[in-house]
N, C-alpha and C positions, 0 to 999 in steps of 0.2 A: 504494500500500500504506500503510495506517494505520500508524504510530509505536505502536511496542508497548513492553512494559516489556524485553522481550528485545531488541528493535532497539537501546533504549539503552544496554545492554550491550554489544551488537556494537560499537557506533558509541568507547565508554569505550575498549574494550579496543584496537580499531583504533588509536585517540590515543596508545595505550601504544606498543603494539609500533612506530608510525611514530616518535615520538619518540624513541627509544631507539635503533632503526636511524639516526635523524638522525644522535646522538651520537656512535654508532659510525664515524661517514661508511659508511655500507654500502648500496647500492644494494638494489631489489628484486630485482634478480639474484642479488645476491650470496647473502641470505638466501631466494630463492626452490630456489637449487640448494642449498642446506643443507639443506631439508628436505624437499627433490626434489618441486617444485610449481613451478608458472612464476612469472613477476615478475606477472603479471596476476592471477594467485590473492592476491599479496602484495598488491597493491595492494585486492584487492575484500575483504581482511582490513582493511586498512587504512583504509578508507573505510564499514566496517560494514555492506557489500553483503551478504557471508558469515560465518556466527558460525564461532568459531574451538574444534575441537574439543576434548577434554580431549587428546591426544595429542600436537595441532599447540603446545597452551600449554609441555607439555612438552619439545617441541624447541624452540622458541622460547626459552623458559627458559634451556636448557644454551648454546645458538646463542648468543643476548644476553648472556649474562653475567649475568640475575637471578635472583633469587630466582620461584617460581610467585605469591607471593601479589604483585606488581610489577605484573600486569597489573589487580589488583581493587583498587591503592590508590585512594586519592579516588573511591571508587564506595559512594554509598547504597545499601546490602540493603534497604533499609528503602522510602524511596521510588523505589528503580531510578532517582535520577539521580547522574549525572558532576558530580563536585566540583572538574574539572581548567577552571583559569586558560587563560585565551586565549593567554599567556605562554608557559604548559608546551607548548604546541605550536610547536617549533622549526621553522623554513624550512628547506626543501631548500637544503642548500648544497656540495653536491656535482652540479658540471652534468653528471655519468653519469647520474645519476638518470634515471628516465624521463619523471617529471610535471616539466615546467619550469613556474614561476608566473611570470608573465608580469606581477605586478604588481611581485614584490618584485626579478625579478629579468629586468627588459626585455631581449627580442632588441634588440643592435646593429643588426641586418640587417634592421630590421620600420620605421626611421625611413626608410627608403633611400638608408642609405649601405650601398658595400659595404666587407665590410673592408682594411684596409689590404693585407696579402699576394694579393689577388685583385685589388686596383689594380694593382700590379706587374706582376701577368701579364696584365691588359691593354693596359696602355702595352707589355711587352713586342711580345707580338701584334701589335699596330699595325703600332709599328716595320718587325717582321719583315714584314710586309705592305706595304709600300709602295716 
């Protein structure tokens, strides 16, 4: 699919509401059952898969804690693009979440080690075994 002047806005506004949930620490859950939509629908807002209704800004709004017009700052009317810093987009730092980035924030268990309380209960096991 071509990159439209509307995708860019999907995509602006997604940056918003992901960021803002960052700050909150609020999972796509949390904000999915707020406005009784699943975390996958948050997500497909969030990545500007799906444009985000006049109704859904509205719950999100009261939800989040901003003002409506929160979602259109740093957004060109003029030439439909996003003003928003690479900065303005916080890391998930809450490991509920469901997208884990895997750059900023490596699986332990992906070097092969396991972790330490899962060593325990195999030495246990042994033990018991033998």
């Amino acid at each position: 699919m071509p990159l439209t002047k509307e995708n860019n806005l999907d995509k602006h506004i997604g940056k918003k509401i992901r960021n803002r949930r960052v700050q909150l620490r609020f999972t796509q859950t949390r904000v999915g059952n707020a406005l009784k939509v699943s975390f996958q629908q948050i997500q497909k807002y969030e990545k500007g898969i799906n444009g985000v209704s006049a109704l859904r800004i509205l719950q999100l709004s009261n939800f989040l804690k901003v003002p409506i017009n929160y979602f259109f700052e740093d957004f060109d009317p003029v030439t439909f693009e996003s003003k928003m810093s690479y900065e303005s987009n916080y890391p998930e730092i809450d490991r509920c979440n469901q997208v884990r980035n895997e750059k900023l924030y490596p699986n332990p268990n992906s070097c092969g080690q396991l972790p330490n309380h899962l060593d325990n209960v195999l030495v246990k096991t042994l033990k018991i075994g033998q």
